[in-house]
Jmol script that loads the backbone (N, CA, C; Angstrom):
load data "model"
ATOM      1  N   UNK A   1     -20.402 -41.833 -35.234  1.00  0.00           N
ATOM      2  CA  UNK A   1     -19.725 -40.623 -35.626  1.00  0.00           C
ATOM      3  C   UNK A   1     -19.932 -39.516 -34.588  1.00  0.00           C
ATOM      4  N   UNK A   2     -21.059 -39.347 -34.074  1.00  0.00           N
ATOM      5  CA  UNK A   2     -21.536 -37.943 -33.272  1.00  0.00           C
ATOM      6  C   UNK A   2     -20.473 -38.954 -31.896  1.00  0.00           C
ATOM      7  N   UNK A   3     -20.915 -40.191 -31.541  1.00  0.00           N
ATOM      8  CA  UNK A   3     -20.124 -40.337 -30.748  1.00  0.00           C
ATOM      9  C   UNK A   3     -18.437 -40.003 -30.454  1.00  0.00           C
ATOM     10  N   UNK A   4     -17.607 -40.321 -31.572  1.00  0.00           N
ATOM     11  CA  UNK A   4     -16.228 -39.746 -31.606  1.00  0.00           C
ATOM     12  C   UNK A   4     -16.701 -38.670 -31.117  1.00  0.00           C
ATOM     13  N   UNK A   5     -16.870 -37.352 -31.780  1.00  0.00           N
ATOM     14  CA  UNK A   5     -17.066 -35.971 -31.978  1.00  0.00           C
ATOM     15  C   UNK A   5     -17.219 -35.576 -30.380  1.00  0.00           C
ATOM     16  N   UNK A   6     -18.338 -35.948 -30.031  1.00  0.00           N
ATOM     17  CA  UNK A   6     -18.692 -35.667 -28.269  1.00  0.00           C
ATOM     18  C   UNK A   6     -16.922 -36.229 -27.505  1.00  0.00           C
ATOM     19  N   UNK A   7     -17.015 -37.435 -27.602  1.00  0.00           N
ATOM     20  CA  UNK A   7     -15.952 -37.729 -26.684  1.00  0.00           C
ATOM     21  C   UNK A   7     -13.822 -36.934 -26.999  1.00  0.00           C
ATOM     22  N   UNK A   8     -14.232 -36.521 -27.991  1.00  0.00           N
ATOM     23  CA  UNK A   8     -12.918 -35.691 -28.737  1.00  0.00           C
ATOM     24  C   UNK A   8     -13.223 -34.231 -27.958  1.00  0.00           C
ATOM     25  N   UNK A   9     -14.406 -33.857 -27.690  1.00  0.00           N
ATOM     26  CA  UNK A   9     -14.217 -32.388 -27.280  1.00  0.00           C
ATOM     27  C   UNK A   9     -14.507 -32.754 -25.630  1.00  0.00           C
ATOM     28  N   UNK A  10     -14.897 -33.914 -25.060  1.00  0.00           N
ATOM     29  CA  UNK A  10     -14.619 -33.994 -23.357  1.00  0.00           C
ATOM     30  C   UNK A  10     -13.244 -34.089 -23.049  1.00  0.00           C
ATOM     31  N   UNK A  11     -12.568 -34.765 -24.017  1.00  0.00           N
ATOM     32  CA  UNK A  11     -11.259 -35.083 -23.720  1.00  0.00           C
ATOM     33  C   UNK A  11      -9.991 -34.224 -23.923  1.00  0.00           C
ATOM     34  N   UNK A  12     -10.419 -32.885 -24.917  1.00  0.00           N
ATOM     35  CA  UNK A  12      -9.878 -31.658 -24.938  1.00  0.00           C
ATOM     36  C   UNK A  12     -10.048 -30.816 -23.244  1.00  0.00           C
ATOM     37  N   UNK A  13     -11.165 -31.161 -22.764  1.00  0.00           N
ATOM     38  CA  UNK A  13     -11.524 -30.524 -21.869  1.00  0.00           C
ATOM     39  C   UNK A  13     -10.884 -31.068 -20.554  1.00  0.00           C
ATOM     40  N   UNK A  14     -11.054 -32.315 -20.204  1.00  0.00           N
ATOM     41  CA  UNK A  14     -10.661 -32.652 -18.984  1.00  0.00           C
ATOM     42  C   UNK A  14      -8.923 -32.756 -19.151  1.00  0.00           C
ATOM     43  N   UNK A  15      -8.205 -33.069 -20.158  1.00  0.00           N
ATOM     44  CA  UNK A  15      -6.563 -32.919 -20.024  1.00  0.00           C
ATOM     45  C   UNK A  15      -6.243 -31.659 -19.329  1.00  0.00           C
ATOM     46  N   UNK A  16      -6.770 -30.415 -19.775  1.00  0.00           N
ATOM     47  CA  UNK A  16      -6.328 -29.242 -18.762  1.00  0.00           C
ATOM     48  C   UNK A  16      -6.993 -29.578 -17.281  1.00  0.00           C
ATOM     49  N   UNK A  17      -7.565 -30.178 -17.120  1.00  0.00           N
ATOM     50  CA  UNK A  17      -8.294 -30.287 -15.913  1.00  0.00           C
ATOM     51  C   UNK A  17      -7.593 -30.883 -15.126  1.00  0.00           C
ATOM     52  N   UNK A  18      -7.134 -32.309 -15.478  1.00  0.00           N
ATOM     53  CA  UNK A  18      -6.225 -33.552 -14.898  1.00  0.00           C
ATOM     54  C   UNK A  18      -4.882 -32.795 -14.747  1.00  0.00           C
ATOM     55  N   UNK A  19      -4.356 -32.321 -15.651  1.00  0.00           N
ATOM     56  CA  UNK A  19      -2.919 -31.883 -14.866  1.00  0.00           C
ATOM     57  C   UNK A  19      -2.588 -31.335 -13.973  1.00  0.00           C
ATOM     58  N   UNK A  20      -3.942 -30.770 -13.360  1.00  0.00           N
ATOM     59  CA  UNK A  20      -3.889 -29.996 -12.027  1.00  0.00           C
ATOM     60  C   UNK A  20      -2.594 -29.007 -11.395  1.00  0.00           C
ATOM     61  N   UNK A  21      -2.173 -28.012 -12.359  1.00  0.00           N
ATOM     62  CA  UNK A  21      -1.483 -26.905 -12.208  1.00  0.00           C
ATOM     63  C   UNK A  21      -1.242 -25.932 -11.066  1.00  0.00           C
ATOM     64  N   UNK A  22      -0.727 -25.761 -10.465  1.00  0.00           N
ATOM     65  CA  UNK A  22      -0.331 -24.687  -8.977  1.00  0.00           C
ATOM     66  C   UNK A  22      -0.290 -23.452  -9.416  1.00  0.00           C
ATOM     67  N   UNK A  23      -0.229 -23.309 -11.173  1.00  0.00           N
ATOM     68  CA  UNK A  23       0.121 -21.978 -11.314  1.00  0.00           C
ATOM     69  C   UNK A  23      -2.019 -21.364 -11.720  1.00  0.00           C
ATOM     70  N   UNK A  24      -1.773 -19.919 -11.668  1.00  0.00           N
ATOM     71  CA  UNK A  24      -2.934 -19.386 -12.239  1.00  0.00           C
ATOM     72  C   UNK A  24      -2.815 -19.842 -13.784  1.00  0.00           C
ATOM     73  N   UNK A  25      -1.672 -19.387 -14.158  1.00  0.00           N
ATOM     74  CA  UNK A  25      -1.441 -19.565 -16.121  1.00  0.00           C
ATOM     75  C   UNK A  25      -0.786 -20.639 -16.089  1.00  0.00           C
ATOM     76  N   UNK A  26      -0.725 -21.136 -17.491  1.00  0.00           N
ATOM     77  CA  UNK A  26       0.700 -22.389 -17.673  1.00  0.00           C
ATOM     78  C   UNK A  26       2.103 -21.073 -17.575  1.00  0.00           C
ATOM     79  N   UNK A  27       1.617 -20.127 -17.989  1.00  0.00           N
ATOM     80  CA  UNK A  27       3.227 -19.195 -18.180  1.00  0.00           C
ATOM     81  C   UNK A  27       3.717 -18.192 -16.847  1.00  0.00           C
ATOM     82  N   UNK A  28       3.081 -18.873 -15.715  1.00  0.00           N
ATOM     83  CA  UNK A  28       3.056 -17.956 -14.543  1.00  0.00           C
ATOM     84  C   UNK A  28       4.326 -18.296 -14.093  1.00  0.00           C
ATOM     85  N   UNK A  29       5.456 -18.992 -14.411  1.00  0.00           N
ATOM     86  CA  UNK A  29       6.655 -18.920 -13.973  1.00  0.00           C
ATOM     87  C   UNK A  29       6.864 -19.849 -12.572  1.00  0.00           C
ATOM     88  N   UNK A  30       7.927 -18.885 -11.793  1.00  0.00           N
ATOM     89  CA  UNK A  30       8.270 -19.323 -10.524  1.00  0.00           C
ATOM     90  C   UNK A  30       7.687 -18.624  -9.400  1.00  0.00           C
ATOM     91  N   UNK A  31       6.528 -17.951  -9.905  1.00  0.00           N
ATOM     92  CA  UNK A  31       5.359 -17.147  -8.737  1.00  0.00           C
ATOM     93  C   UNK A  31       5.968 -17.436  -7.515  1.00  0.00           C
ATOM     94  N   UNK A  32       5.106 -18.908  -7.464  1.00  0.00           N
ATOM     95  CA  UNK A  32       5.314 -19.160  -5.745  1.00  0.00           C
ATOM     96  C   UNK A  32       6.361 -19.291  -5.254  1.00  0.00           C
ATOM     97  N   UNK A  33       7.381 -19.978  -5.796  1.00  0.00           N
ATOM     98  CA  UNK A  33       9.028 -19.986  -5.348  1.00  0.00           C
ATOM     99  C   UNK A  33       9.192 -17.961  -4.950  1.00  0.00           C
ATOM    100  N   UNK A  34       8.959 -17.293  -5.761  1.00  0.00           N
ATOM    101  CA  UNK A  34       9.074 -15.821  -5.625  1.00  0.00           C
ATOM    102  C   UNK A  34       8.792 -15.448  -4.734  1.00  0.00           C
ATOM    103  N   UNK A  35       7.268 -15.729  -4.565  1.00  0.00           N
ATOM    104  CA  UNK A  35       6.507 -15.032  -3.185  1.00  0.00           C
ATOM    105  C   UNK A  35       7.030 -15.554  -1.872  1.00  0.00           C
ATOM    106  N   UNK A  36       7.004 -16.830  -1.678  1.00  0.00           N
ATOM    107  CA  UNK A  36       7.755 -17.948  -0.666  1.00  0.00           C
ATOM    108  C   UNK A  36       9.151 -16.617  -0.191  1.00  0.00           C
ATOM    109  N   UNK A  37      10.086 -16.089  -1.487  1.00  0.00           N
ATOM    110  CA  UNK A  37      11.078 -15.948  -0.909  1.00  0.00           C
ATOM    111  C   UNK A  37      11.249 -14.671  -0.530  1.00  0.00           C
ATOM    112  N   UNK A  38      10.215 -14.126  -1.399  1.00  0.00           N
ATOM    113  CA  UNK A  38       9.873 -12.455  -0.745  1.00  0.00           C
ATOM    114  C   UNK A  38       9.677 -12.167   1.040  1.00  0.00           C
ATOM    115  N   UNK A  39       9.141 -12.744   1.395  1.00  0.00           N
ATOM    116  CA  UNK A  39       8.586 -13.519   2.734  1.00  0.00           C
ATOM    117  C   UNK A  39       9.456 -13.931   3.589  1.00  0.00           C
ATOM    118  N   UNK A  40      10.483 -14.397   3.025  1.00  0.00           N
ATOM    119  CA  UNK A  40      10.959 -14.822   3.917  1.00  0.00           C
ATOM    120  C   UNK A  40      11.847 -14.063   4.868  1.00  0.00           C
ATOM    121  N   UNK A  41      11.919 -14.533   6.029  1.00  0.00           N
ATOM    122  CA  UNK A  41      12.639 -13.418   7.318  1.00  0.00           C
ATOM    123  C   UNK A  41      13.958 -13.929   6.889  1.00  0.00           C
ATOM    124  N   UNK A  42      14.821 -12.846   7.117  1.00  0.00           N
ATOM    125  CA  UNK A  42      16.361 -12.730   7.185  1.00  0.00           C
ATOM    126  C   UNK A  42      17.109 -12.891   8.042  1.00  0.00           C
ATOM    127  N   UNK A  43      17.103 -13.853   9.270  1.00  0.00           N
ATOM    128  CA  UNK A  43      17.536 -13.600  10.597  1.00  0.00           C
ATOM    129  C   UNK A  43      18.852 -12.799  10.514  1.00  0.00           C
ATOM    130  N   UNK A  44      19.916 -12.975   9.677  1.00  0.00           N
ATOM    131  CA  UNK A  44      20.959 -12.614   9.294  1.00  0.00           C
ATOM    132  C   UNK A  44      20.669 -11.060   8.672  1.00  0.00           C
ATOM    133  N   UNK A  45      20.336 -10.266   8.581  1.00  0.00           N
ATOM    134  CA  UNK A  45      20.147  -8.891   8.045  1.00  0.00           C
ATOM    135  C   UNK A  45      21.570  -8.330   8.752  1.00  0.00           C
ATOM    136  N   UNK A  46      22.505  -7.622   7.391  1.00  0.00           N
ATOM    137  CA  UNK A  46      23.537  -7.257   7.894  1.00  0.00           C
ATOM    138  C   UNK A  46      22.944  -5.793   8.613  1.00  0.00           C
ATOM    139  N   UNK A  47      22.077  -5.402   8.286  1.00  0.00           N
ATOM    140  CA  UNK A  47      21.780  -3.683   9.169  1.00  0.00           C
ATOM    141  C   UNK A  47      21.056  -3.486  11.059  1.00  0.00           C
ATOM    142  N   UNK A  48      20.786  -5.006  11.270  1.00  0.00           N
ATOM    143  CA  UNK A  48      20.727  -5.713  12.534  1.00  0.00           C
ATOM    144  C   UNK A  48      21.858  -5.315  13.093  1.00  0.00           C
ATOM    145  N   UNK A  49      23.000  -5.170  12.899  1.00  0.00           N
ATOM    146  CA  UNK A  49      23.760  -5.602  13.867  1.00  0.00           C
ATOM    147  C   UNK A  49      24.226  -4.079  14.440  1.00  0.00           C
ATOM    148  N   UNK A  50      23.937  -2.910  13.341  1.00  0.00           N
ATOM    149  CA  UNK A  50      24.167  -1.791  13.881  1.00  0.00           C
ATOM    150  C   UNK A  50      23.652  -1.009  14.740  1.00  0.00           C
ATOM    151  N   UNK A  51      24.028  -0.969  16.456  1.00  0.00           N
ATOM    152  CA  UNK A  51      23.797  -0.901  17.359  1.00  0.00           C
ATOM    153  C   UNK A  51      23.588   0.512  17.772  1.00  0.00           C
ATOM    154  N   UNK A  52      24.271   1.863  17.051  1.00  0.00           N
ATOM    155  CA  UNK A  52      24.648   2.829  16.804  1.00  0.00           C
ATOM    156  C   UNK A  52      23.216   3.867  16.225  1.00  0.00           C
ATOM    157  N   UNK A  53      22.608   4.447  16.965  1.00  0.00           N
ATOM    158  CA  UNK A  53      21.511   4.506  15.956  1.00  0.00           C
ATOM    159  C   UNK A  53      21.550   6.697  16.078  1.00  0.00           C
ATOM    160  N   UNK A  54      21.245   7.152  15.157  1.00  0.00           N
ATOM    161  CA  UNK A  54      21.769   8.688  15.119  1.00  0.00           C
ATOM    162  C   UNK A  54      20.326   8.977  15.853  1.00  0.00           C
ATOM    163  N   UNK A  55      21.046  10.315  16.456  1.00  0.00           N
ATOM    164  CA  UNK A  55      19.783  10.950  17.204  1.00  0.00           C
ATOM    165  C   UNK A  55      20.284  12.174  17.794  1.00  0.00           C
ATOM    166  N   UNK A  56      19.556  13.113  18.325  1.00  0.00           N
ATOM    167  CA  UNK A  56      19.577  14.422  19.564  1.00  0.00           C
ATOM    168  C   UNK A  56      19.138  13.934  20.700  1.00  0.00           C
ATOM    169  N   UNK A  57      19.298  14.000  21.925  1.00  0.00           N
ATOM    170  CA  UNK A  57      18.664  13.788  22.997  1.00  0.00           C
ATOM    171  C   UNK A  57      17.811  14.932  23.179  1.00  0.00           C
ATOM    172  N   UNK A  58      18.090  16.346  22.769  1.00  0.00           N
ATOM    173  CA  UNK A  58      17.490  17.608  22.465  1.00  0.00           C
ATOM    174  C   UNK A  58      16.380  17.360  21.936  1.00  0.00           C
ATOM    175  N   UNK A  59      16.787  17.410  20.851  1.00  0.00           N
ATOM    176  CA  UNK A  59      15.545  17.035  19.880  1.00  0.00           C
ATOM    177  C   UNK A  59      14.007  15.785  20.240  1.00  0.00           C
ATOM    178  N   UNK A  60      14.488  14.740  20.649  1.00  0.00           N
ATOM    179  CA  UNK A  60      13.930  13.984  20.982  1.00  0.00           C
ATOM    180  C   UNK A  60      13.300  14.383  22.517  1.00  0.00           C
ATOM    181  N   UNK A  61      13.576  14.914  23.046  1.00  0.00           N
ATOM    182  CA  UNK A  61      12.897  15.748  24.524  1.00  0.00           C
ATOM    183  C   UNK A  61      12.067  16.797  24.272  1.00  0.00           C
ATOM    184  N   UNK A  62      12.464  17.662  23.301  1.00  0.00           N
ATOM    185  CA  UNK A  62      11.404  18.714  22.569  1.00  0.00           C
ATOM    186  C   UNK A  62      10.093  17.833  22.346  1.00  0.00           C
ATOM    187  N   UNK A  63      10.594  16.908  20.994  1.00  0.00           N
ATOM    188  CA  UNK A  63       9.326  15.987  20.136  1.00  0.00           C
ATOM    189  C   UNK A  63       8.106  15.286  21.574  1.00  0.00           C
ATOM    190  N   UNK A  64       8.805  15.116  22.509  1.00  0.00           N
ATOM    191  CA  UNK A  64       8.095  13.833  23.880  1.00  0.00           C
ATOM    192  C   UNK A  64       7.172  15.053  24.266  1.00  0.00           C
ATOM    193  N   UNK A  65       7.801  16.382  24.426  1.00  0.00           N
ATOM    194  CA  UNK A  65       7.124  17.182  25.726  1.00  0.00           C
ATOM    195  C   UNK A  65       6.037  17.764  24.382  1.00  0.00           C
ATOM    196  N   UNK A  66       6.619  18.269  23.237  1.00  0.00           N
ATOM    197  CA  UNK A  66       5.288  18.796  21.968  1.00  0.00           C
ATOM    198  C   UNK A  66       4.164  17.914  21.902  1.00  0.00           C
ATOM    199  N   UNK A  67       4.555  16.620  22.306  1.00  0.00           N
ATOM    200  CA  UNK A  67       3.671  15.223  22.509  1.00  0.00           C
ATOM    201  C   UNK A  67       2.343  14.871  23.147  1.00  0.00           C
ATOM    202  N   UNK A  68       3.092  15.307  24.633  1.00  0.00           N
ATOM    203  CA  UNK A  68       2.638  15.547  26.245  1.00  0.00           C
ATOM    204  C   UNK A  68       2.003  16.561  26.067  1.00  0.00           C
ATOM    205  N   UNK A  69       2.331  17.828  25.864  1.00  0.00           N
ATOM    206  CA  UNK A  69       1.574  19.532  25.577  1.00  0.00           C
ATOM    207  C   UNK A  69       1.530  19.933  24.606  1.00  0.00           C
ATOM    208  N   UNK A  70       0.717  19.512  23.597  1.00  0.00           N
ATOM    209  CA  UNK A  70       0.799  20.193  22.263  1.00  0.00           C
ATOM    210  C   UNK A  70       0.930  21.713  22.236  1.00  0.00           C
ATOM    211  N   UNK A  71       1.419  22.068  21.601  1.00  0.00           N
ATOM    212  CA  UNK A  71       0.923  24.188  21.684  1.00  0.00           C
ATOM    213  C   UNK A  71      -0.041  24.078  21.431  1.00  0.00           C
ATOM    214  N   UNK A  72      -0.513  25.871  21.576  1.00  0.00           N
ATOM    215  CA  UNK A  72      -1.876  25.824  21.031  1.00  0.00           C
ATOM    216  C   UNK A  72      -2.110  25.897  19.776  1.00  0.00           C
ATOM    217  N   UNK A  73      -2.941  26.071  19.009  1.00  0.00           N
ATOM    218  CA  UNK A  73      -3.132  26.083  17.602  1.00  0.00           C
ATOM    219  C   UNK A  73      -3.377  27.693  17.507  1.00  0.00           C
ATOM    220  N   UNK A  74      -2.840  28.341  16.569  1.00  0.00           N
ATOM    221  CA  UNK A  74      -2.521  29.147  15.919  1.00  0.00           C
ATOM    222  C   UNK A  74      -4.130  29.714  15.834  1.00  0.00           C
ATOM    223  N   UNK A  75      -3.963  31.833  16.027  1.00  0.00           N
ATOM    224  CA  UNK A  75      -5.365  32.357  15.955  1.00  0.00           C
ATOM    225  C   UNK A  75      -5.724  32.171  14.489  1.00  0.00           C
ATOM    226  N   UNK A  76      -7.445  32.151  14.477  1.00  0.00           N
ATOM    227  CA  UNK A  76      -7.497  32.121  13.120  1.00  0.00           C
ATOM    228  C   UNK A  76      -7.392  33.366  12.025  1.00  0.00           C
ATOM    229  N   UNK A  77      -7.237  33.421  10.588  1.00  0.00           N
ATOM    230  CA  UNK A  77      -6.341  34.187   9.854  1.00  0.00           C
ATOM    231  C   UNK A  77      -7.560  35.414  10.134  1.00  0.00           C
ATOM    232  N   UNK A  78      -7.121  36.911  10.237  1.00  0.00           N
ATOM    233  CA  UNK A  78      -8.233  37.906  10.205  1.00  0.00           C
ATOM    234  C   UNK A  78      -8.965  38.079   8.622  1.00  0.00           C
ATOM    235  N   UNK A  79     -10.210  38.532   9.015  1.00  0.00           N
ATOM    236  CA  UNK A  79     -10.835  38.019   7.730  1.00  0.00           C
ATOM    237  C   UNK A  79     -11.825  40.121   7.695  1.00  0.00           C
ATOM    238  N   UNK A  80     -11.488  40.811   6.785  1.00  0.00           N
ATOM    239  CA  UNK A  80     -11.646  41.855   6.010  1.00  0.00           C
ATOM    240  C   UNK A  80     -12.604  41.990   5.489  1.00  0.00           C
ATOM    241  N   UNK A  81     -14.120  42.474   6.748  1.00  0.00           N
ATOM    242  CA  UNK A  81     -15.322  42.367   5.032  1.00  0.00           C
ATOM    243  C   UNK A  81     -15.559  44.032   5.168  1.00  0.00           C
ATOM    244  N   UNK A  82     -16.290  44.013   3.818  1.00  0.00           N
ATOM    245  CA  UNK A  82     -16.487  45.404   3.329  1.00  0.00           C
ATOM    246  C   UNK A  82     -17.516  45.701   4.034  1.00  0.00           C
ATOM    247  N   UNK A  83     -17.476  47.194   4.934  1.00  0.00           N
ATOM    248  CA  UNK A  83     -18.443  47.334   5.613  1.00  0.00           C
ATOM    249  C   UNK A  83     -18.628  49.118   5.348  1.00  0.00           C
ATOM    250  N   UNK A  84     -18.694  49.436   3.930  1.00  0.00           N
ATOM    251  CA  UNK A  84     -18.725  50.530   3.708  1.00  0.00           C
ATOM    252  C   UNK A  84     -20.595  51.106   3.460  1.00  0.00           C
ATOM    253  N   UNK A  85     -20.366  52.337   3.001  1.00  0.00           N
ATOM    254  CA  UNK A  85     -22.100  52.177   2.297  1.00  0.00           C
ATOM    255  C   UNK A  85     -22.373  51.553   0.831  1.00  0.00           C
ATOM    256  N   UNK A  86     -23.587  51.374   1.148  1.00  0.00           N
ATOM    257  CA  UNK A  86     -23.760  50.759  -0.174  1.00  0.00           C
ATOM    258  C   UNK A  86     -24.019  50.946  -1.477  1.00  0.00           C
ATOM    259  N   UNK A  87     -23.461  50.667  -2.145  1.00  0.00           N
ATOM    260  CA  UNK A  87     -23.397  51.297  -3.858  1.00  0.00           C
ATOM    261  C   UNK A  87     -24.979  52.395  -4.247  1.00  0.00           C
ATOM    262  N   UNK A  88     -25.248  53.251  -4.704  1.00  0.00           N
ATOM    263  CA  UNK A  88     -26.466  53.507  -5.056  1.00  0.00           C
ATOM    264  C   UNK A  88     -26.598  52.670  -6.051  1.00  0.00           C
ATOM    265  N   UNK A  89     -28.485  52.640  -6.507  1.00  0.00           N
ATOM    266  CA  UNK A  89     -28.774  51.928  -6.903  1.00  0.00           C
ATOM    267  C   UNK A  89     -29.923  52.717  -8.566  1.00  0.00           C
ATOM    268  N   UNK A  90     -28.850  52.072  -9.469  1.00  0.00           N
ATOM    269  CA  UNK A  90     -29.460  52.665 -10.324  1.00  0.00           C
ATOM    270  C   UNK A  90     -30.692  51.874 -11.318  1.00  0.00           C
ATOM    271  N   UNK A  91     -31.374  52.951 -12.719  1.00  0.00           N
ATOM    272  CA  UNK A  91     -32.440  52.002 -12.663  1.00  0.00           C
ATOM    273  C   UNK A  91     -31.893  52.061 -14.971  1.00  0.00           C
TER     274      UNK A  91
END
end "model"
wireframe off; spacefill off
backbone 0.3
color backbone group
């Protein structure tokens, strides 16, 4: 009897074991098909082919040389302390 009993709860145990699953869950779906296709490169990307790309030549000569020579950084803010006399002091 104890014998059934033992071999009924190994054999609960190793069936999930033996089917040897790819997924994390049984209900994890098409994960890897997903991820696989997330991934994957597009050689074909219709926005490839637009050769045309917007810009200033202005602008972009400003940004290179602000690059090259940053300005300087800005003085720091003036700072206001009280430099009057001092309160009397009462008792």
């Amino acid at each position: 009897m104890i014998l059934i009993v033992c071999a009924s709860a190994l054999t609960g145990c190793a069936a999930d074991y033996l089917n040897h699953y790819d997924t994390v869950t049984l209900a994890a779906g098409d994960t890897q098909k997903f991820n696989s296709l997330l991934q994957t490169v597009d050689p074909l990307n219709p926005a490839s082919r637009n050769t045309k790309i917007d810009g200033d030549g202005q602008r972009a000569a400003s940004v290179a040389q602000n690059y090259r020579f940053p300005p300087p950084p800005p003085p720091p803010p003036a700072i206001t302390v009280n430099v009057g006399a001092p309160a009397p002091m009462t008792n």
